[in-house]
C-alpha positions as CSV (number, residue, x, y, z in Angstrom):
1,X,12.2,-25.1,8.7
2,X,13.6,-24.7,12.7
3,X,16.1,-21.9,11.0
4,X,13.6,-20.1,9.2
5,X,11.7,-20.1,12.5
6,X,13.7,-18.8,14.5
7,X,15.0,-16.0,12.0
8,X,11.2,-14.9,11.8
9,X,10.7,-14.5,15.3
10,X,14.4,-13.6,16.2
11,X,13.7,-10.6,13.0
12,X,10.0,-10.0,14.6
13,X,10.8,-9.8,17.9
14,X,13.5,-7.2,16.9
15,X,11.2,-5.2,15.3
16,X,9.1,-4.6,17.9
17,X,11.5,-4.1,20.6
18,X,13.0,-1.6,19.0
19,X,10.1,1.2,19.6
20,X,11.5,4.0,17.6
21,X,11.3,1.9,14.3
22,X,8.2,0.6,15.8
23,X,5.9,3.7,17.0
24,X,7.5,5.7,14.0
25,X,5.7,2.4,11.6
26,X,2.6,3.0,13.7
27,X,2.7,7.0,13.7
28,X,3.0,7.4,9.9
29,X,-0.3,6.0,9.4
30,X,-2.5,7.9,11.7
31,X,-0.7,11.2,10.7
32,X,-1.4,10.7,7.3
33,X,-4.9,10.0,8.6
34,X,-4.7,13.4,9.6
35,X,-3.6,15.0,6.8
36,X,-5.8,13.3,4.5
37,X,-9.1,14.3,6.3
38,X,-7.5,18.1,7.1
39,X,-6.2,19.0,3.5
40,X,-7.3,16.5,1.0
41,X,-10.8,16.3,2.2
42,X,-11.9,19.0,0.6
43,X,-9.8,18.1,-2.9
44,X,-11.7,15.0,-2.8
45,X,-15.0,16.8,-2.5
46,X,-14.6,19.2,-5.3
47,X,-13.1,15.8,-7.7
48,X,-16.6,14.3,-6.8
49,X,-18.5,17.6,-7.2
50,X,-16.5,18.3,-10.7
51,X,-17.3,14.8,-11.8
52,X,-21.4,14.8,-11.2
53,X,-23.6,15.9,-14.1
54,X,-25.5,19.1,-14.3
55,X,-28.4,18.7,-12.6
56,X,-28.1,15.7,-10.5
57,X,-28.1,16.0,-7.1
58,X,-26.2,13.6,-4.5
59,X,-27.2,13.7,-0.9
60,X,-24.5,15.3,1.6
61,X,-23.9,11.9,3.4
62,X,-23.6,9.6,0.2
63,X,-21.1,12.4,-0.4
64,X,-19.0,12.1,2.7
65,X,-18.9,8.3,1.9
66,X,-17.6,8.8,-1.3
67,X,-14.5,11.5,0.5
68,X,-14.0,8.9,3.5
69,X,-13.9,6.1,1.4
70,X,-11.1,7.4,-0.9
71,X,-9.3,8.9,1.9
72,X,-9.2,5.3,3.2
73,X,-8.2,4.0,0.6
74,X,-5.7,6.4,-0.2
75,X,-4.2,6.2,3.1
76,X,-4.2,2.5,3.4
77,X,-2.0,2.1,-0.2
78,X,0.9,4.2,0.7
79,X,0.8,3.0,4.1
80,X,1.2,-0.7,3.1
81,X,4.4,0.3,1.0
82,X,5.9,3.1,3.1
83,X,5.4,0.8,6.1
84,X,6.9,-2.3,4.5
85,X,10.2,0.1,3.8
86,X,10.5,1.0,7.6
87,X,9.7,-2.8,8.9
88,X,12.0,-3.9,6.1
89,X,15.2,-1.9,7.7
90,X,16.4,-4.1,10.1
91,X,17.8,-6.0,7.1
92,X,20.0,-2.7,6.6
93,X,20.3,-2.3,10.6
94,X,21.9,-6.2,11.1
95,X,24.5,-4.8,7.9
96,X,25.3,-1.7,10.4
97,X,25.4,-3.5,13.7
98,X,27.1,-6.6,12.3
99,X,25.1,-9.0,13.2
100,X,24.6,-10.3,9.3
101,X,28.2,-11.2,9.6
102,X,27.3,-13.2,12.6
103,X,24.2,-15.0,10.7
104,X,26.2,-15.8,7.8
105,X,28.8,-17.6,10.0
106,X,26.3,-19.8,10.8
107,X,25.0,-23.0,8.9
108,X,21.6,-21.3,7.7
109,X,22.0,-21.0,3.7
110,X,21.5,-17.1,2.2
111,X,18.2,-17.7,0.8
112,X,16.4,-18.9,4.1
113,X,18.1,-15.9,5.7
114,X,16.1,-13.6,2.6
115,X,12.8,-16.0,3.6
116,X,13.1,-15.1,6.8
117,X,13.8,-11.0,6.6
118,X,10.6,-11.2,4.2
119,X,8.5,-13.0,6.4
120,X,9.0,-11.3,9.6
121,X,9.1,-7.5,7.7
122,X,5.4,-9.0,6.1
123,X,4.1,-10.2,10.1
124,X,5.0,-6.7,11.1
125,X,4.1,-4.4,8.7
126,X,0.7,-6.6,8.8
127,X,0.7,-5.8,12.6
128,X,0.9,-1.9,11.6
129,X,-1.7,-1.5,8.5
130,X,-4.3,-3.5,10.5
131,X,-3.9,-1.3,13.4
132,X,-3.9,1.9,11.0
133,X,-7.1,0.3,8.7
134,X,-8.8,-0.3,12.2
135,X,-8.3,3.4,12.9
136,X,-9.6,4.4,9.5
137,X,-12.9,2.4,9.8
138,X,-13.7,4.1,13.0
139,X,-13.0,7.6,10.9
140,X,-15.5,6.1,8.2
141,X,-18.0,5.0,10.6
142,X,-18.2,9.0,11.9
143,X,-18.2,10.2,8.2
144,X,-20.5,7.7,6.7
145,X,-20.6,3.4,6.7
146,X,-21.1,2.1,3.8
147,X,-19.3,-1.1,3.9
148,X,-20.5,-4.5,4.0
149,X,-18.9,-7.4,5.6
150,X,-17.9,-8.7,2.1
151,X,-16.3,-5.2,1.1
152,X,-13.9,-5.1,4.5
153,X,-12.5,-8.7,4.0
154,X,-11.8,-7.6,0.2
155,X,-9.9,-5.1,1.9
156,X,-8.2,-6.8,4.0
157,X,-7.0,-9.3,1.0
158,X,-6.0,-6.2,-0.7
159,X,-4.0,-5.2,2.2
160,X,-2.1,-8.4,2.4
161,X,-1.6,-8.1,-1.1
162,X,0.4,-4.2,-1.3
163,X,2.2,-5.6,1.8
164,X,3.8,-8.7,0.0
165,X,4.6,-6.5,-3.0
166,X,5.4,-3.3,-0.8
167,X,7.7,-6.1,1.4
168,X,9.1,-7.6,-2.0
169,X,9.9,-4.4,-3.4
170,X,11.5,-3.1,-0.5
171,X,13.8,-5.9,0.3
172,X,15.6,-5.7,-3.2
173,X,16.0,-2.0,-2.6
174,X,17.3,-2.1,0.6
175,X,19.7,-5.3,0.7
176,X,22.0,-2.8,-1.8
177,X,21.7,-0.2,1.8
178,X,24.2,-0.5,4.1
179,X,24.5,2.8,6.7
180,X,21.5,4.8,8.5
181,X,22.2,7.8,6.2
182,X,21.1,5.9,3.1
183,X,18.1,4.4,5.3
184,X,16.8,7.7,5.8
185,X,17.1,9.0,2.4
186,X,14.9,6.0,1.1
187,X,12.3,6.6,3.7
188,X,12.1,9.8,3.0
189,X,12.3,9.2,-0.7
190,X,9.4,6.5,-0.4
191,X,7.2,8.2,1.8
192,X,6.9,11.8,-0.3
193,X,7.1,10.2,-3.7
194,X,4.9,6.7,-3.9
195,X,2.0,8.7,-3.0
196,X,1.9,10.6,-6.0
197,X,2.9,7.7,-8.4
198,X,0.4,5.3,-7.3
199,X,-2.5,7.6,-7.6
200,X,-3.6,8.1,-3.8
201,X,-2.6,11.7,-3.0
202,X,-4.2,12.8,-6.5
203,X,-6.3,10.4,-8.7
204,X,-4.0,9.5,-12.1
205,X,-7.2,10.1,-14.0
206,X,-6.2,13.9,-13.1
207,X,-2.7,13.8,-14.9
208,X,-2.0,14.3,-18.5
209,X,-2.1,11.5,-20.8
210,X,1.6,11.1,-21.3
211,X,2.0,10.5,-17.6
212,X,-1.1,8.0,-17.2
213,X,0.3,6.0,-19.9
214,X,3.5,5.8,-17.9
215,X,2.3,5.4,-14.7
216,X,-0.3,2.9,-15.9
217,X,3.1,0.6,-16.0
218,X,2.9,0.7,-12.4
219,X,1.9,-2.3,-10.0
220,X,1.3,0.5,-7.1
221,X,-1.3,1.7,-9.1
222,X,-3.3,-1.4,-10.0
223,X,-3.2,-1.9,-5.7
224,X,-4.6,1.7,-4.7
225,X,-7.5,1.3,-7.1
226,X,-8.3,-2.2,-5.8
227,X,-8.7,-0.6,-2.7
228,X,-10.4,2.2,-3.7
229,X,-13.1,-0.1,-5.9
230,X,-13.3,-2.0,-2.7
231,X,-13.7,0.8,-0.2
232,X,-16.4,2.8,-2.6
233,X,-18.7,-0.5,-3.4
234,X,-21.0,0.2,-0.9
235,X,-21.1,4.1,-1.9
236,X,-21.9,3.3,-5.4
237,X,-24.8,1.0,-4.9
238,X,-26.1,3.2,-2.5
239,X,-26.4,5.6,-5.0
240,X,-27.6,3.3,-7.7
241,X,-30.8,2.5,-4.7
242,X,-31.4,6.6,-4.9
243,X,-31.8,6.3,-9.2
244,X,-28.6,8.3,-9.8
245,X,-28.0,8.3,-13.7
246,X,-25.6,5.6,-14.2
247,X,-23.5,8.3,-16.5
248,X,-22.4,10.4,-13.0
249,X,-21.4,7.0,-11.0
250,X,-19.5,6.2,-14.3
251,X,-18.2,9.4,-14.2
252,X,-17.0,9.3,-10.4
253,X,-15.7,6.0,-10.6
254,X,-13.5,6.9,-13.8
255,X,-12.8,10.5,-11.7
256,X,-11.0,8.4,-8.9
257,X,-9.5,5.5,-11.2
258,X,-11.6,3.1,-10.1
259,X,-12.5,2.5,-14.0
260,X,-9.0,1.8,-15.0
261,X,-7.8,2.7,-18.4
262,X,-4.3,0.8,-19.8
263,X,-3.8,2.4,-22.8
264,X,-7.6,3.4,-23.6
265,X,-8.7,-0.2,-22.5
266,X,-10.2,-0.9,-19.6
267,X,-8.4,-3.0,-16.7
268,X,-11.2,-5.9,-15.1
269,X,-10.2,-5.9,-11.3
270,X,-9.2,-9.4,-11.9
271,X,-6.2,-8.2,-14.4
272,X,-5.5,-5.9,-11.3
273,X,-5.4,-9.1,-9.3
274,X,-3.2,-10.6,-11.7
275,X,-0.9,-7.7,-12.5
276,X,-0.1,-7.7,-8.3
277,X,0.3,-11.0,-7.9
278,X,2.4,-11.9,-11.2
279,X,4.7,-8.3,-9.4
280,X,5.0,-10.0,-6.0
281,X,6.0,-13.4,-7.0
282,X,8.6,-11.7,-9.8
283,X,9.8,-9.7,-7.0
284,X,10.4,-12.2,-4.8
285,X,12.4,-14.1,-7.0
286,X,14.1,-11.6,-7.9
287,X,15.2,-10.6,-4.6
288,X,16.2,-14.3,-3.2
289,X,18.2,-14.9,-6.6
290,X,20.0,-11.3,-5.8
291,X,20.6,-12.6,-1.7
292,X,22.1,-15.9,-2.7
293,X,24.5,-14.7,-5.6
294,X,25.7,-11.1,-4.5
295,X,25.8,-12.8,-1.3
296,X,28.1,-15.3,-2.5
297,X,30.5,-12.9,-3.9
298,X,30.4,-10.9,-1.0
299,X,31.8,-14.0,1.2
């Protein structure tokens, strides 16, 4: 346990003094915030607007709950992966610098060493979407508040959650890096193409069959709409209090994937729960296994 300890905080500390990695971890967020609430805004109001019945009128504010709540939790699930990848590249960094031939020379076995990368890259990316989500609900409490205290610690939960699996995932991908070339390629990889897959810059319920079936494989996805069943709770019963037909909620909840289809049957949030989880702890395995054998041939 003392080695795993001091790897965290030796890895943490790292992290944090290094203030490119770490204000470009911190920027991301809040430029996406940006983005989202400049461009996709208005997507997001026309997806709502396309998805409410004929006749059936929603008030302007319930409306801007319904965009800042998917913005936020659109943001917040590619921020929790994109984020884990930057946190995550010291691993790579130590590979460049050679200090992992240093750490190997010492007594600590390979799979603490893993333990301790994953920890440390999960405190800090932790660090970075809290900071970002404490951002965003300042945004939502200008655009419309509709969360209760139970909704933001759901949040939070689901957070933690895309952070472990984000963290999990990209520690397999990057123990095979091993130059700064190849770390930018993945970052830049990660950061313009997870969006898309996981259903947060555009709702899957949007794409053709084919490629909901496929992406419906996807643990990324069963994360964002977690979040975004979480974030739009309060929205939804807020317009169940103003006698909205229950056919136009359905119909914006199934608009934004928060109704969850896995090949035409529906996914409870607790087989979202379960999908995430059973990804993170497979993942995890996965990569400590892949740290103490290629490790082993690599000595």
């Amino acid at each position: 346990m003392k080695e795993l300890s001091a790897l965290i905080k030796r890895n943490t500390k790292l992290f944090f003094k290094d203030k490119g990695m770490f204000f470009t971890s911190l920027i991301t967020p809040l430029i996406l915030l940006v983005l989202y609430a400049t461009f996709l805004g208005k997507v997001y109001r026309d997806s709502f607007a396309m998805s409410v019945p004929t006749g059936v009128v929603i008030p302007p504010e319930v409306l801007d709950g319904c965009v800042g709540g998917q913005l936020f939790a659109s943001l917040l699930a590619v921020s929790c992966i994109t984020v884990s990848f930057c946190s995550n590249f010291l691993m790579v960094q130590d590979k460049v610098t050679g200090s992992r031939g240093d750490l190997l020379m010492s007594p600590v076995k390979k799979s603490t060493m893993a333990v301790g990368y994953y920890i440390s890259t999960v405190l800090a990316t932790l660090i970075v979407c809290f900071v970002a989500g404490g951002v965003c609900l300042v945004y939502i409490a200008f655009t419309g508040w509709y969360f209760s205290f139970l909704d933001v610690l759901l949040i939070l939960g689901d957070i933690l959650l895309l952070v472990l699996f984000g963290t999990a995932l990209s520690s397999i991908i990057n123990y095979f890096l091993s130059s700064q070339g190849q770390i930018s390629a993945v970052g830049s990889i990660v950061s313009a193409g997870y969006g898309f897959i996981c259903g947060a810059y555009m709702p899957i319920s949007q794409f053709g069959d084919g490629l909901q079936k496929v992406l419906s494989f996807l643990p990324g996805t069963y994360g964002t709409s977690l979040l975004k069943n979480h974030a739009m709770q309060g929205v939804f019963q807020e317009m169940e209090t103003l006698n909205i037909p229950t056919e136009a909620i359905e119909g914006m909840r199934k608009a934004i994937d928060c109704s969850f289809q896995f090949f035409g049957n529906d996914v409870s949030v607790g087989a979202m729960y379960a999908v995430l989880i059973g990804w993170v702890v497979l993942l995890f395995g996965a990569y400590v296994l892949i740290h103490k054998l290629l490790g082993n041939k690599k000595k």
